[in-house]
N, C-alpha and C positions, 0 to 999 in steps of 0.2 A: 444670642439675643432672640428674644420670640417678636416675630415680626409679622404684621396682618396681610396678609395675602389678599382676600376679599372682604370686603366690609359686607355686612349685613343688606345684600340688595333685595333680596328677597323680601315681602311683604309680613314674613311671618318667621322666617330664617334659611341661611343655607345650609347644606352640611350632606354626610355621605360621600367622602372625597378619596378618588381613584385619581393614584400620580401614574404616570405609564411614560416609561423609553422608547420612542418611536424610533423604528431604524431609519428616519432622515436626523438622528441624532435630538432632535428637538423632547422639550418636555412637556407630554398634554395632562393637563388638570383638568378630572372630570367633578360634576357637581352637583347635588339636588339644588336647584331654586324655589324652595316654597313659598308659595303667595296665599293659599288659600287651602281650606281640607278638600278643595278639590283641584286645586291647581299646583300639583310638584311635576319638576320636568329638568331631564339633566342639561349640563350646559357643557363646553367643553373650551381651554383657553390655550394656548401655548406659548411658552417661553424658548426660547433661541440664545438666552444668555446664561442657563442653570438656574433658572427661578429669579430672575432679579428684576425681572421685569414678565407681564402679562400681556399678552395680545386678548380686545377685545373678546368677549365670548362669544360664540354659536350655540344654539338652542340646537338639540340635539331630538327634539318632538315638536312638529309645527300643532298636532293635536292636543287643547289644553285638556290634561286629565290629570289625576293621581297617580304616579309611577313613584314605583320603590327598585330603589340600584343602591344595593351595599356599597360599603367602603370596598376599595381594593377587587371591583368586579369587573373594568374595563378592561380587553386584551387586545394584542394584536397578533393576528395569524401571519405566518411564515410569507404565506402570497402579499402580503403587505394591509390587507382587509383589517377596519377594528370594529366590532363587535360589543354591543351592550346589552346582557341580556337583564330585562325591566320583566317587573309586574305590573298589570297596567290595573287599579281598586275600584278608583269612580272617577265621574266627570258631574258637570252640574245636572246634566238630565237628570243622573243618579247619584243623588246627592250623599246619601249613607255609603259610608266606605263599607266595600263587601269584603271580606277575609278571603276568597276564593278570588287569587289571582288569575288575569287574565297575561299565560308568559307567552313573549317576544323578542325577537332581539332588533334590536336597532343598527344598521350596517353602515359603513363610509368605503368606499375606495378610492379616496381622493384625499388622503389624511385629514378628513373630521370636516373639512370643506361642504359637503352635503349628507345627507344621513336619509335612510328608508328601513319601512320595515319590516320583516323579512314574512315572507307568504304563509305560513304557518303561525297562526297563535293558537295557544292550548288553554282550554280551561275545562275542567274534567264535571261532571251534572254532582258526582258525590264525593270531590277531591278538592281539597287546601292544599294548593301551590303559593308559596310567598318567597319572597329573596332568596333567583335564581343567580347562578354563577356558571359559568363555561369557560373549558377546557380543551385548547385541541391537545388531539394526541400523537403519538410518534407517530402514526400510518397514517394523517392527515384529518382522520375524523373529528368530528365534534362532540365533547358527552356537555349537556349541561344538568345540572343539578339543582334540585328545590328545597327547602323546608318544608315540613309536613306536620300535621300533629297525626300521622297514621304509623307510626310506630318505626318507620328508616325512610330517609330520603328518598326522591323519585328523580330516576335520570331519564332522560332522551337522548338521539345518537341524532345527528345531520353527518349526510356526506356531500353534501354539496357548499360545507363553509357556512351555514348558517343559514339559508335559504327556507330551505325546508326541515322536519324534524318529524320523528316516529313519536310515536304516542309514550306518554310518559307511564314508567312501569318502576315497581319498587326498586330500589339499588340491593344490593346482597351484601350491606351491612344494614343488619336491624338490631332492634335493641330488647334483649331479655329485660322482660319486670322491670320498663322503663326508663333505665339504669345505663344496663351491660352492654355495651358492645360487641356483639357476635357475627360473622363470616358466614355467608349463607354458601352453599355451593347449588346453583339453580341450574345447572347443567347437565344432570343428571340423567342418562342413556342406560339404554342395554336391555333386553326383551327377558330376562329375568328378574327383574324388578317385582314388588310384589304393585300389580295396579293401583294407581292411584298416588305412588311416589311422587313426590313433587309438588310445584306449585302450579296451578293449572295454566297461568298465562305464561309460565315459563319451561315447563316439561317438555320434551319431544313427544310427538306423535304418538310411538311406538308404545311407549307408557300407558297411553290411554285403548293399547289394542290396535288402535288403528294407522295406517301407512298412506298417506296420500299415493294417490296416482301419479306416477311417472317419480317416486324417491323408493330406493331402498332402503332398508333399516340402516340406525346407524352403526357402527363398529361397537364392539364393548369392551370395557374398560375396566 
């Protein structure tokens, strides 16, 4: 039987909905609340019974602005941490939605109870960042990833669980003639190389002639 979960509380609609298994067994339902083109902000609810009931919501941004969270982007890390990585468009200062997201994550360690958010937001001067998602990995770190219209996705690394994050750099699957899905290998070493291999923000040093101070070359492969 299809059954309503949330009625329409939002001003203008909800929707964008992340179910997530929290290891105290509970189930959180994450949520856009749109009230206005400049007010969307996730919500977070929990059930204790397998969906059959809701615990009131928490606002997951005390800050009213435009944020965009995909369906299925809410996670939770191994240390028990959950994690929402948002793009943050406009707010009414700036009332035209800007297509150059402003990404962040939003953090709980107290199971959705409180939320902040996290020290690092990225917004690139000639980069479209929009519905980001993150991933930890088997060695603990964090990759999150973005939509682009720049030809392959743009990921960032945190090792500190979402705190903080390196600056966002192309992912090494791009896309031939718009299309194709191709495997970059940006890792490319070896002082017989002919100069210039590579892509500049990702080659080794040695590529480019030069060996910083206090590194040896790397091994060749």
């Amino acid at each position: 039987d299809h059954v309503v979960v949330i009625e329409r509380e939002g001003q203008f609609n909800v929707m964008s909905v992340s179910l997530l298994r929290l290891q105290t067994g509970e189930i959180a339902l994450f949520y856009l609340r749109k009230n206005s083109l400049t007010d969307c902000r996730p919500l977070m609810r929990l059930s204790r019974d397998e969906g059959q009931t809701w615990s009131d919501p928490v606002l997951c941004i005390d800050h009213v602005g435009y944020y965009v969270m995909n369906n299925d982007r809410a996670v939770q890390l191994k240390s028990g941490r959950l994690v929402l990585p948002v793009a943050f468009h406009n707010n009414a200062e700036q009332a035209k939605f800007n297509p150059r997201g402003v990404i962040s994550c939003y953090l709980s360690d107290d199971n959705g109870q409180t939320w902040r958010q996290s020290k690092t937001q990225q917004q690139g001067d000639k980069l479209t960042l929009q519905e980001p998602g993150v991933v930890e990995m088997k060695d603990g770190h964090l990759t999150t990833f973005c939509r682009t219209p720049h030809g392959s996705q743009y990921v960032a690394y945190s090792e500190d669980q979402g705190e903080t994050w390196w600056e966002f750099k192309p992912s090494n699957v791009i896309l031939r003639d718009g299309e194709i899905p191709v495997l970059v290998d940006f890792g490319l070493s070896g002082r017989h190389l002919r100069p210039g291999c590579g892509t500049l923000e990702f080659c080794a040093p040695e590529i480019l002639g030069v060996v910083p101070k206090g590194h040896t070359p790397a091994p060749e492969h």
